[in-house]
MARBALO-706816 format. One record per atom (N, C-alpha, C, O): x, y, z; residue in one letter. Coordinates in pm, whole numbers, padded with zeros to 5 digits, always signed. Last residue first. Example, Ala and Ser with C-alpha at 12.3 -4.5 7.8 and 13.67 -1.06 7.14 Angstrom:
BEGIN
+01285-00225+00708S;+01367-00106+00714S;+01290+00003+00787S;+01341+00114+00804S;+01319-00569+00780A;+01230-00450+00780A;+01320-00330+00780A;+01424-00332+00846A;
This chain:
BEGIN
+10752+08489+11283X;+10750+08376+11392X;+10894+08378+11481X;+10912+08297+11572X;+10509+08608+11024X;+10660+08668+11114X;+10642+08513+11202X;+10544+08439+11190X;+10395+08619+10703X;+10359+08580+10875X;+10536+08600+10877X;+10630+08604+10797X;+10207+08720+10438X;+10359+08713+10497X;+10354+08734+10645X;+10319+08838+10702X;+10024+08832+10307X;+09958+08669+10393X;+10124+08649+10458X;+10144+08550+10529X;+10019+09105+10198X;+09926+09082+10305X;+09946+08970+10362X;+09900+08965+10476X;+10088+09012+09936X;+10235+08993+10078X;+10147+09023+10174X;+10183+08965+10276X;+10019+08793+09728X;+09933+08853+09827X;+10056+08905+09954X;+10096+08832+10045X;+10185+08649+09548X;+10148+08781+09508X;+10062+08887+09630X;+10046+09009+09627X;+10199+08395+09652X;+10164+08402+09540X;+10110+08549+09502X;+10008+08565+09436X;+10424+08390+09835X;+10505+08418+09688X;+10380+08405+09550X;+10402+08403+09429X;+10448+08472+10178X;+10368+08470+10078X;+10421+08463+09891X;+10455+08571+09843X;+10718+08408+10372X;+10666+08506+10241X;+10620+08439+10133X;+10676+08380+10040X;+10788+08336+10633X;+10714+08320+10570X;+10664+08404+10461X;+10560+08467+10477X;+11055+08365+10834X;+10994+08478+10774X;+10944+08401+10636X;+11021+08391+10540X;+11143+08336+11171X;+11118+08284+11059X;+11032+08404+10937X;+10966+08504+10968X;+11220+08486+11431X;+11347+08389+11343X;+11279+08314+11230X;+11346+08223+11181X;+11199+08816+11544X;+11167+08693+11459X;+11252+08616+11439X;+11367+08656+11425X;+11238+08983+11746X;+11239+08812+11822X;+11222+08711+11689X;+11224+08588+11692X;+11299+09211+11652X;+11392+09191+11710X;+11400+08996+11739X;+11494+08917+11749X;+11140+09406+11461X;+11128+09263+11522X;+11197+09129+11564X;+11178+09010+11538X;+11306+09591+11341X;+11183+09605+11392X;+11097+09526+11449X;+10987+09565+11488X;+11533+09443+11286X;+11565+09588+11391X;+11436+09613+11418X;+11422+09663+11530X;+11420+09209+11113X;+11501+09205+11268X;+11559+09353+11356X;+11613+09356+11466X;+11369+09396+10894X;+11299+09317+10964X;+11307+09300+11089X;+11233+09351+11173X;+11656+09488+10810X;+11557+09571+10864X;+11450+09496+10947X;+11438+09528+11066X;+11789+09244+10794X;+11844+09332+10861X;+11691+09423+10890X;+11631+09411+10997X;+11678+09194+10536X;+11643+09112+10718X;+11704+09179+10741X;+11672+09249+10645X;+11755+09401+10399X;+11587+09348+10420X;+11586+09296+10495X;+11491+09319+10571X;+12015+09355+10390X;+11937+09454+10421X;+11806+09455+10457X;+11762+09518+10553X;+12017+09130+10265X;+12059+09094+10404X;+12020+09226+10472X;+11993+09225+10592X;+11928+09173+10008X;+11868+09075+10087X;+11928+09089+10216X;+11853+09035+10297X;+12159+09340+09919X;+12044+09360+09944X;+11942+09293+10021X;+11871+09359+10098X;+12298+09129+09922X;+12369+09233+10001X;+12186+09316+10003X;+12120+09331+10106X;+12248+08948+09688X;+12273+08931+09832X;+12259+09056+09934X;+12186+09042+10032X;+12042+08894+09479X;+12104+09039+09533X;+12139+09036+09675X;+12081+09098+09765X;+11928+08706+09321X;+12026+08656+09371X;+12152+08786+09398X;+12272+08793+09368X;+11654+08722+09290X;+11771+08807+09179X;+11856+08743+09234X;+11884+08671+09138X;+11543+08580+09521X;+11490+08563+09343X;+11616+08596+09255X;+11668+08521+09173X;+11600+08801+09671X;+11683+08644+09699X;+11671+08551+09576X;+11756+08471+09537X;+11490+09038+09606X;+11611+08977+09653X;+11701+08857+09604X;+11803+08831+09542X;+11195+08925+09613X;+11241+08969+09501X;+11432+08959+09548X;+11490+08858+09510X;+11206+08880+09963X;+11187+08789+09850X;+11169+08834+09658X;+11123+08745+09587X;+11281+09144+10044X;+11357+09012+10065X;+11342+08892+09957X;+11427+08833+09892X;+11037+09284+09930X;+11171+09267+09874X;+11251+09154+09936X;+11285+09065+09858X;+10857+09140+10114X;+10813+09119+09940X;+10964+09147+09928X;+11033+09046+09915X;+10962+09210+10315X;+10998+09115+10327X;+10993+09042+10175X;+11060+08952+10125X;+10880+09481+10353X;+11033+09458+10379X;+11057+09336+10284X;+11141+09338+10195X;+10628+09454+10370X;+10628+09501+10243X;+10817+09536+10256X;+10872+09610+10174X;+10640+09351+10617X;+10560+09241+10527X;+10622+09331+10367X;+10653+09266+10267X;+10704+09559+10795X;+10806+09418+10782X;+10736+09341+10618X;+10805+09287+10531X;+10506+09726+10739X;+10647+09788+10661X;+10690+09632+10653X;+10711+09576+10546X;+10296+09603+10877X;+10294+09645+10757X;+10403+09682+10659X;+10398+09674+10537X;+10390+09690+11154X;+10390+09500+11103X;+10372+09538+10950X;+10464+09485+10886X;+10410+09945+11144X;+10567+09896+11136X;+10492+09726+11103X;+10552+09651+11026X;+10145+10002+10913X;+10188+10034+11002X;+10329+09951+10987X;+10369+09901+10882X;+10111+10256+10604X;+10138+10163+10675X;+10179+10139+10839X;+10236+10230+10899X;+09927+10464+10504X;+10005+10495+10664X;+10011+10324+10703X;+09947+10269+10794X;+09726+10391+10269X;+09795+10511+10344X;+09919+10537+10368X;+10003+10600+10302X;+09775+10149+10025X;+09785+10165+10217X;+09816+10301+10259X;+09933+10328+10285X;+09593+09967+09831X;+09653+10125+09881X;+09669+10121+09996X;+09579+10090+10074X;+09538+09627+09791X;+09508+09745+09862X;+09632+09856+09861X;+09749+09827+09888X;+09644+09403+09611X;+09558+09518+09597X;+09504+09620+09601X;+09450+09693+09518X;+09999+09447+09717X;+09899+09368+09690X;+09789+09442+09587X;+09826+09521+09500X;+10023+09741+09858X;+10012+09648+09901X;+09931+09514+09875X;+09842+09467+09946X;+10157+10070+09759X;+10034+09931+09787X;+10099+09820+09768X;+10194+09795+09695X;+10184+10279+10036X;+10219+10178+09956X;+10130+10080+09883X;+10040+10018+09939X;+10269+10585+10206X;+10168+10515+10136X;+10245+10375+10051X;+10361+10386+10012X;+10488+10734+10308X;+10424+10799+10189X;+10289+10713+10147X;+10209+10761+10066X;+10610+10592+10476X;+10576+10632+10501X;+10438+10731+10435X;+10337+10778+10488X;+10831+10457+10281X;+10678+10346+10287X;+10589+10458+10384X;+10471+10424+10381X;+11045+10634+10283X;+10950+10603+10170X;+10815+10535+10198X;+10710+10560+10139X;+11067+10604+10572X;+11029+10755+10523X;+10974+10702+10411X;+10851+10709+10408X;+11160+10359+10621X;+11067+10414+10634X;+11032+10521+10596X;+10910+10519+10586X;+11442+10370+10483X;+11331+10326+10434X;+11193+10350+10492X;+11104+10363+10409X;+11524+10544+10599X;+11505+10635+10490X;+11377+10510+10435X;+11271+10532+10377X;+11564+10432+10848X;+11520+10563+10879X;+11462+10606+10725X;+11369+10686+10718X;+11705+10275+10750X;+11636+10221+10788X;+11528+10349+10791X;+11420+10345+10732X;+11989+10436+10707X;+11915+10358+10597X;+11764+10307+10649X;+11690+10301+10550X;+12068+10510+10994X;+12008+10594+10857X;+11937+10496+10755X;+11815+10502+10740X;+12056+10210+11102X;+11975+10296+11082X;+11937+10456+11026X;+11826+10509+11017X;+12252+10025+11042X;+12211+10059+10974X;+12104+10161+10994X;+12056+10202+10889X;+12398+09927+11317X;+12436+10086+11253X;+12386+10108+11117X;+12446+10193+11051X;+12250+09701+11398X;+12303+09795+11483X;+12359+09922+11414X;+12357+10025+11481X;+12280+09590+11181X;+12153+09578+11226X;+12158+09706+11327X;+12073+09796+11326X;+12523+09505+11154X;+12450+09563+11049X;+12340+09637+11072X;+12304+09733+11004X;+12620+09411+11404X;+12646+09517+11347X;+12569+09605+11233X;+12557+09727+11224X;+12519+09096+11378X;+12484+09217+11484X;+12474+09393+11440X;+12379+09470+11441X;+12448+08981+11049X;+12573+09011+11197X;+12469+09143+11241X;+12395+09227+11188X;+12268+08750+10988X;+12299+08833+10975X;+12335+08896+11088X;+12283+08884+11199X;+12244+08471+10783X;+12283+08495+10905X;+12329+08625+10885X;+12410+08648+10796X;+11949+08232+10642X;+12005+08381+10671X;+12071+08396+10807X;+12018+08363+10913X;+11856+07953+10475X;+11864+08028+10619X;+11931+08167+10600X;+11965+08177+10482X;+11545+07926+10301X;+11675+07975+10273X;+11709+08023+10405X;+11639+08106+10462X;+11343+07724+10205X;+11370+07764+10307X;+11558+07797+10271X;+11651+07726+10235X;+11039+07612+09973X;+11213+07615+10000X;+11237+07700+10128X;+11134+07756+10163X;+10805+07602+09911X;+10840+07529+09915X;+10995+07475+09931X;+11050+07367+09914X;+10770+07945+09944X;+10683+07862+09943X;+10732+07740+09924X;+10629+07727+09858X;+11016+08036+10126X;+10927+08062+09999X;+10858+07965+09894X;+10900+07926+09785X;+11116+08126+10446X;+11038+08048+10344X;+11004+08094+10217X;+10957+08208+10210X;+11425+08167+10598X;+11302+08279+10516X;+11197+08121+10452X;+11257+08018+10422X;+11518+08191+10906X;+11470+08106+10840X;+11381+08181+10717X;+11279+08245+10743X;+11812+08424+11024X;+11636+08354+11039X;+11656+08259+10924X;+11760+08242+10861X;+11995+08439+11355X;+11996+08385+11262X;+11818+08360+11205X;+11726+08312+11272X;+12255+08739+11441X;+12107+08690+11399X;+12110+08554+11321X;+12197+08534+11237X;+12512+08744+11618X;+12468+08694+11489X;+12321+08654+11499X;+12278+08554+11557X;
């Protein structure tokens, strides 16, 4: 069992997400990269060729649209992905005034 900490800006929502998910979601993971592979923007900036710290941050904007809608299952996808590409995070700081460029990992 993963466990992280998400922030948004003055609240902290914990997240526990099972091993498994994380462990056999990767078609899905695989597809999400393929889309962000195409370019994204990001904020202001156009991003080419995001990189993988670049995908977590533009993972994590959805985590936090997610958790807004109150789209569980989706949200646990989003850490789920996070944590397959950054296996050691346990906090996930998301920026909420529009800049996901400022979304720190820990």
């Amino acid at each position: 069992m993963y466990e992280l900490t998400v922030i948004l800006g003055e609240n902290e929502y914990p997240l526990k997400i099972k091993e498994a998910i994380v462990n056999e979601a990767g078609s899905f993971f695989e597809k999400m990269d393929s889309d962000m592979n195409k370019g994204w923007q990001m904020s202001k900036n156009w991003v080419e060729n995001p990189s993988q710290f670049q995908k977590c941050q533009i993972v994590a904007d959805r985590l936090f649209t997610s958790i807004h809608l109150n789209k569980k299952k989706t949200a646990i996808m989003m850490a789920a992905y996070i944590i397959n590409q950054m296996p050691n995070v346990k906090i996930i700081d998301i920026d909420i005034s529009g800049n996901m460029e400022e979304t720190s990992f820990s």
